[in-house]
C-alpha positions in Angstrom: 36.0 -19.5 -42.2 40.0 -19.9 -41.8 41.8 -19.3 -38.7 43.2 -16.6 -40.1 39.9 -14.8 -40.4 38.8 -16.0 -37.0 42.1 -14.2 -36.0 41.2 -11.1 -37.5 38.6 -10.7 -35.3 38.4 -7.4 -33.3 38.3 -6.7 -29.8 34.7 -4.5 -30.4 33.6 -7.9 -31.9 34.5 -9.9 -29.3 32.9 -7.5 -26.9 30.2 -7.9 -29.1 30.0 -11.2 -29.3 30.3 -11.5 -25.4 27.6 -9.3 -24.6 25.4 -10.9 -27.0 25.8 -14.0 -24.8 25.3 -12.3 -21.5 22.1 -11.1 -22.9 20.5 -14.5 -24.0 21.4 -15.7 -20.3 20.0 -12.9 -18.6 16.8 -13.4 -20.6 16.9 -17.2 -20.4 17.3 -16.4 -16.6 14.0 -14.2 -16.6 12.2 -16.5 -18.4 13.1 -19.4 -15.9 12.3 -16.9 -12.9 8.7 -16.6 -14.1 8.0 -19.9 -15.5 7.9 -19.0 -19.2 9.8 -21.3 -21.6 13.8 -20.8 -21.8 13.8 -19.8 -25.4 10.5 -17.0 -24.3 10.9 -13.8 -26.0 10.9 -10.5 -23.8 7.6 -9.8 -23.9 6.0 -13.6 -23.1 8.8 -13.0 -20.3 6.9 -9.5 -19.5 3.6 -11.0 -20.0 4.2 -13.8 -17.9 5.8 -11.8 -15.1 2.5 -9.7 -15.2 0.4 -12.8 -14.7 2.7 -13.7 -11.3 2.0 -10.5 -9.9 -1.4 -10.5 -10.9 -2.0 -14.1 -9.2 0.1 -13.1 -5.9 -1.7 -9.7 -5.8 -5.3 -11.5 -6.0 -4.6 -14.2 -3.2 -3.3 -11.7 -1.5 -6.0 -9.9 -1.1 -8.3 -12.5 -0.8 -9.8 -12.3 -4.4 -9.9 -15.3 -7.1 -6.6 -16.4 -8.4 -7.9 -15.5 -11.9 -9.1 -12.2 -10.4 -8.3 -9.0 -12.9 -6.6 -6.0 -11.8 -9.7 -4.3 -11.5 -11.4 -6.6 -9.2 -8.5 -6.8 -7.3 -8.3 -3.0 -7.1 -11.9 -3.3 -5.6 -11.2 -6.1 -3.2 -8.3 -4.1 -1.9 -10.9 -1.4 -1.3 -13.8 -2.9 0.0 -11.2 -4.4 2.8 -9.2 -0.8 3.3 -13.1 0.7 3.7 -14.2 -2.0 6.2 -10.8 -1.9 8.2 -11.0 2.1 8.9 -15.2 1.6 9.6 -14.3 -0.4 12.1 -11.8 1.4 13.3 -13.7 4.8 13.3 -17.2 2.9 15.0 -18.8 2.3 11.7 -20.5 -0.6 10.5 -18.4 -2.7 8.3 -20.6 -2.4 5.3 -20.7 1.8 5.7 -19.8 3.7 2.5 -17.3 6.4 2.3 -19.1 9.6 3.3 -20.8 7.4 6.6 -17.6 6.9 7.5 -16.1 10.4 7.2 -19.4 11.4 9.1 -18.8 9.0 11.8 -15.3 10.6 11.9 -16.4 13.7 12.2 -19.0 13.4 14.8 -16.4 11.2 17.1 -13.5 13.9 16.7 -15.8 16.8 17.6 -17.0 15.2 20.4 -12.9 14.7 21.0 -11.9 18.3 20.8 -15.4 19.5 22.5 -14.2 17.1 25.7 -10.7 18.6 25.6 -11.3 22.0 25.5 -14.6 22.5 26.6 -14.3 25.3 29.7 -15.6 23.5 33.0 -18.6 26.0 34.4 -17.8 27.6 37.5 -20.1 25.8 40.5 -22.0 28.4 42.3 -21.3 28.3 45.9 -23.5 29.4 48.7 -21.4 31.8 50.7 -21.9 34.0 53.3 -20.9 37.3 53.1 -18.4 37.1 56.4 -16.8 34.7 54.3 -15.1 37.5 52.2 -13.7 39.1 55.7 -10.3 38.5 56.7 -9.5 38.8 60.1 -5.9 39.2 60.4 -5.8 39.1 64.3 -8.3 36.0 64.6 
């Protein structure tokens, strides 16, 4: 190619052309960001970024860095379930429904001691006790 025909170039090509560019950066960027190669394709760089968040995900909840999703999922669970046992009065190792029961039992008791009405207390009184004497 001539000058001449570089020239003749127009400006939707050289937009074009300049977006191209800002594309392969951005990828070479993403790929970077999640340790894939620079010349990774989108979807090692998806792949890859999946793996990340899959590792993170698993230590952060305790589980095997080369935990699955659905043994995370499950960790994540069994943690949530011993956290609110606990906190209810359960036993950490309760299952769902013992804990809802447990629940249940300590906000009835809750309400019943709120607005339970106290019983009158019978009084021994003498009937010259309902008398008013005005000039006494």
């Amino acid at each position: 190619m001539s000058d001449k025909d570089t020239q003749k170039r127009t400006s939707a090509e050289e937009w074009r052309a300049l977006f191209a560019q800002m594309g392969e950066q951005v990828r070479r960027e993403a790929a970077r960001t999640v340790g894939a190669d620079e010349d990774a394709d989108w979807k090692t760089i998806g792949r890859e970024t999946d793996d990340a968040a899959r590792r993170t995900a698993a230590k952060a909840v305790g589980a095997g860095e080369e935990a699955e999703w659905d043994e995370i999922g499950k960790a994540v669970e069994r943690s949530s379930r011993r956290g609110i046992a606990r906190v209810v009065g359960a036993t950490p190792e309760a299952d769902w429904p013992t804990i809802g029961q447990e629940f249940e039992t300590k906000l009835n008791a809750f309400f019943k001691n709120v607005f339970a009405k106290p019983k009158p207390q019978e009084v021994d009184r003498d009937e010259t006790d309902d008398v008013i004497d005005p000039w006494a």
